[in-house]
N, C-alpha and C positions, 0 to 999 in steps of 0.2 A: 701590475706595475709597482716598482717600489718607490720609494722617498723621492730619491736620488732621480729617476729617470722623469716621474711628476713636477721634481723641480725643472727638470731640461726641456720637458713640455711646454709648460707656462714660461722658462726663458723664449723657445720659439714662438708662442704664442703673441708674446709682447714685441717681439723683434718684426710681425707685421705692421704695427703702429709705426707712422714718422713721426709723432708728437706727443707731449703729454698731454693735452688736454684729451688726446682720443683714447690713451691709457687710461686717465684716471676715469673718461666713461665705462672704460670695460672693465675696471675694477671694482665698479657703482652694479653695473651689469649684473656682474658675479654676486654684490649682497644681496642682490632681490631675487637671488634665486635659493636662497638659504632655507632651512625648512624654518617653520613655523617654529619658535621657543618656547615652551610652558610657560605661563606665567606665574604658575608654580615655583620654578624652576629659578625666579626672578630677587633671588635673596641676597643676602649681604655676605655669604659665605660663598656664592658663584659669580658676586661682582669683583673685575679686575680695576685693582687699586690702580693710581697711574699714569688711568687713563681721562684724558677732558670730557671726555662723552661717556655715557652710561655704557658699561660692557659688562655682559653675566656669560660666563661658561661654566659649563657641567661638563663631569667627565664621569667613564664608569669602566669596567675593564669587565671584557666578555671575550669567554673563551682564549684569554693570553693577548689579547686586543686591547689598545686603548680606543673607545669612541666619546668624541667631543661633541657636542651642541652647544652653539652661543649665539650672540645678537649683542647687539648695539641700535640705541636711538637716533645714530650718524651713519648717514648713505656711504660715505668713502670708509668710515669704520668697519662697517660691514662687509664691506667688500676685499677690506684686508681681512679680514674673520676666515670669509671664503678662500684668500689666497692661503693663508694656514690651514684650512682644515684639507683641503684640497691634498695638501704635501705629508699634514702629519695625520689625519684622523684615520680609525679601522687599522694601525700599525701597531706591531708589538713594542714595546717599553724599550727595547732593547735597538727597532731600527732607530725608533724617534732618538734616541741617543746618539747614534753613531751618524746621525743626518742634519749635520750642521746648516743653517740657513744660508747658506751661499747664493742662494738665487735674490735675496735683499742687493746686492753690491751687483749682478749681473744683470738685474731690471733695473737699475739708478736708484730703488726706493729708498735709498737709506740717503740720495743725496737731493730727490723732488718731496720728500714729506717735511710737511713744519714737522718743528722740532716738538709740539705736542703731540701730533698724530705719532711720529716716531718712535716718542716714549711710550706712549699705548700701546704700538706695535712691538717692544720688545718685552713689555709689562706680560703681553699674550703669550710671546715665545715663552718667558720664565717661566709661566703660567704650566704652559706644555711640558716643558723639559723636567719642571718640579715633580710635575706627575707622575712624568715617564719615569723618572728617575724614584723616587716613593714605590711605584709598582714591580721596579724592575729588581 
């Protein structure tokens, strides 16, 4: 499955909910199923500036791949972690580039998130893109 069609997924995915509060459980949903973080892993150099709640991502590039691990101390944080990694992790530098977040504006979240959570959120996307972009 590429970017593109994982984002069309979780657009359909969301388009079952009539509400947001039953979105924003199943974006809560989505962080608790996140793997476990290192707490290694847990430095000033993997934390995302940005954001109100504590956010660390690691990245590494295998085999022309980028894969991400992160976490947050925030239940909805986390579960936007999951709708990112969902779309861009295990992709080459190269889709992550060419796979603009379209699906923010097509699930509302850029118009139901405060405007801190938001920041965080696009603080992560930069986060991605930088990388993508660095490795590519």
């Amino acid at each position: 499955m590429t970017a593109r069609e994982a984002q069309a997924e979780l657009v359909d995915e969301f388009a079952m909910f009539d509400n947001w509060m039953d979105r924003y459980q199943y974006i809560i949903d989505m962080g608790k199923q996140l793997p476990t973080f290192p707490d290694e892993l847990k430095r000033e150099d993997t934390k995302i500036q940005g954001c109100q709640s504590n956010v660390w991502m690691h990245d590494r590039l295998e085999e022309g791949r980028l894969h991400f691990e992160a976490t947050s101390d925030a239940a909805i944080v986390s579960g936007l972690i999951a709708v990112l990694l969902r779309i861009y992790n295990d992709r080459s530098p190269s889709e992550i580039q060419a796979t603009p977040p379209d699906f923010l504006v097509e699930l509302g979240l850029d118009k139901h998130l405060s405007p801190t959570r938001s920041n965080g959120l696009h603080a992560m996307l930069e986060r991605i893109f930088s990388v993508a972009e660095r490795a590519a």
